[in-house]
N, C-alpha and C positions, 0 to 999 in steps of 0.2 A: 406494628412490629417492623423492624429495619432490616430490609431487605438487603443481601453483601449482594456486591455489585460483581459482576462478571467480569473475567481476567484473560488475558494471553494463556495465559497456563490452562485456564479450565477447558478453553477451545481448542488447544493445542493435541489434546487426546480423542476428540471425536470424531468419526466418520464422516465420511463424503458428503451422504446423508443426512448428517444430521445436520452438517454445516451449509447445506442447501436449503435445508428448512429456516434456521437462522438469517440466510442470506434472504429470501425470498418474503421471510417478515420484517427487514432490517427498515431504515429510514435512510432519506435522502441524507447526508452531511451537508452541515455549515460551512462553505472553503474558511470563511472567518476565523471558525473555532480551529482550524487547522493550522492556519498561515502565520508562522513565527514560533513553528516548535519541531523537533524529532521526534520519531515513532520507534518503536523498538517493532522489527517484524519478523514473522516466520513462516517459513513456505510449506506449506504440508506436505506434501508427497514425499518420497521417499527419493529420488531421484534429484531431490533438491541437495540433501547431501551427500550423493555420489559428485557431484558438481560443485559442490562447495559454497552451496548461498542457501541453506537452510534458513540464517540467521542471518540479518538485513537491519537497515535503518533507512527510512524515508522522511525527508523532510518538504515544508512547504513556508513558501515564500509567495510576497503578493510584487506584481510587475505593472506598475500605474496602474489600469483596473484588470487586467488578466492574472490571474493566479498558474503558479507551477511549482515544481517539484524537482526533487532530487535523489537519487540511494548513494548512500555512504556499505560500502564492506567494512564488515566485522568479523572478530575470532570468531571461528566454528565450534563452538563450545557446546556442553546442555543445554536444551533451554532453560534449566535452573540455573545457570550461571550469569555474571554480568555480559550486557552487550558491550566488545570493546569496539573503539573504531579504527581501523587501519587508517594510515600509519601510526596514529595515536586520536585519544580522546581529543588531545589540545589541536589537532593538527590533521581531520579526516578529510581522507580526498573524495571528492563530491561529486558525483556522474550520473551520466543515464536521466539527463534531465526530460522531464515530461509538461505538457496543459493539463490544466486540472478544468473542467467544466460539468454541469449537467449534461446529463442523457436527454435529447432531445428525439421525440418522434419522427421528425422527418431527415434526421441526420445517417448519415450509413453508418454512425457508431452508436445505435441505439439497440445493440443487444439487450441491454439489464435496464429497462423503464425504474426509474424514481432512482438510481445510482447517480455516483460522477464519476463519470471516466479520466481516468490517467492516462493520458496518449501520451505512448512513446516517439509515435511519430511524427509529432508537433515540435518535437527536442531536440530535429538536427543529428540522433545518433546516430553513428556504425548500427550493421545487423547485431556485433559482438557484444552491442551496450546496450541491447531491446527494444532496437527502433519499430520491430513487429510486433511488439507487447500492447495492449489494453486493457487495462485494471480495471473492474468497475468495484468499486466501491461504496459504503453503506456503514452506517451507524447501528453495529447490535442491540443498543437497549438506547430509550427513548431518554432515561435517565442517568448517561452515562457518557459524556463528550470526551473518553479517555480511551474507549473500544472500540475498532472498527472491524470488519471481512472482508475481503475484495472477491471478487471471481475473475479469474484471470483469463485469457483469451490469447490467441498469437494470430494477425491478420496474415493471411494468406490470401491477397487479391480479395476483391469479396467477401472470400469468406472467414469463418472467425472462428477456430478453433478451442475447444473448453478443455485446459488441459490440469487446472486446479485451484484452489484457493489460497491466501495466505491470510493472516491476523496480523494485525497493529494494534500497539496502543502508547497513549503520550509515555513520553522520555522525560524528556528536557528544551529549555528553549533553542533555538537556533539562532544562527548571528546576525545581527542587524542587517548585513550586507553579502548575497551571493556570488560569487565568483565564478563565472564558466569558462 
């Protein structure tokens, strides 16, 4: 029997809880499987859209052998709506770049073991573009290189605050060539 594959949407409604259990079974990601495409994302908490970034796009690029990343702003929409990109589909402005690496044990970003971290502070940003941000991220199903979760973090010296999750999953390609 054909198992339907897990979505943005079905994650989108669940608890903390439940997306902790998810997280805590997930799999390391391929950066491969990632590099040369957009994510559609969403921020769960609630506070995301008082703020205005509910609704996100993450892409990822490979830099001679180091891989990174990028968020494009989008319309604050449903999440049943399309994700648009600001200023446009044909023409989004691309920030908040981050490294993409494994979680390494002896590294001081080795909160979530078997994730990859998305360091914002590998990226050169302003505090205002998440240069205190830490994504760790994870492949929700073994059989599905289209869904991911992250557990998000904000360093503070040391330490590493847990202040929520967000979902991704594939868009569309990205451009042969990034711009910072």
């Amino acid at each position: 029997m054909n198992q339907k594959k897990r979505t943005l949407k079905d994650l989108a409604g669940l608890s903390t809880e439940q997306l902790e259990k998810i997280f805590q079974k997930g799999l390391t990601p391929d950066p491969e499987k990632l590099v040369g495409w957009e994510f559609n994302g969403y921020n769960i908490p609630f506070i995301a859209k008082l703020i205005g970034v509910k609704k996100f796009k993450k892409g990822f690029y490979q830099q001679g052998d180091e891989y990174w990343g990028y968020n494009i702003p989008v319309e604050q929409n449903p999440v049943d709506q399309p994700w648009q990109c600001r200023p446009s589909d044909d023409n989004p402005r691309r920030y908040a770049f981050y490294s993409v690496k494994p979680v390494t044990a002896q590294g001081k970003e080795n909160k979530e073991p078997g994730a990859l971290i998305l360091n914002y502070g590998d990226g050169r940003n302003p505090v205002w573009e998440g240069s205190l941000l830490r994504d760790y991220l994870k492949q929700v199903d073994p059989d599905n290189d289209d869904l991911y979760l992250a557990k998000v973090y904000i360093a503070l010296g040391p330490a590493r605050a847990f202040p929520t999750f967000f979902i991704m999953e594939r868009h569309r390609r990205a451009p042969g060539e990034i711009k910072r």
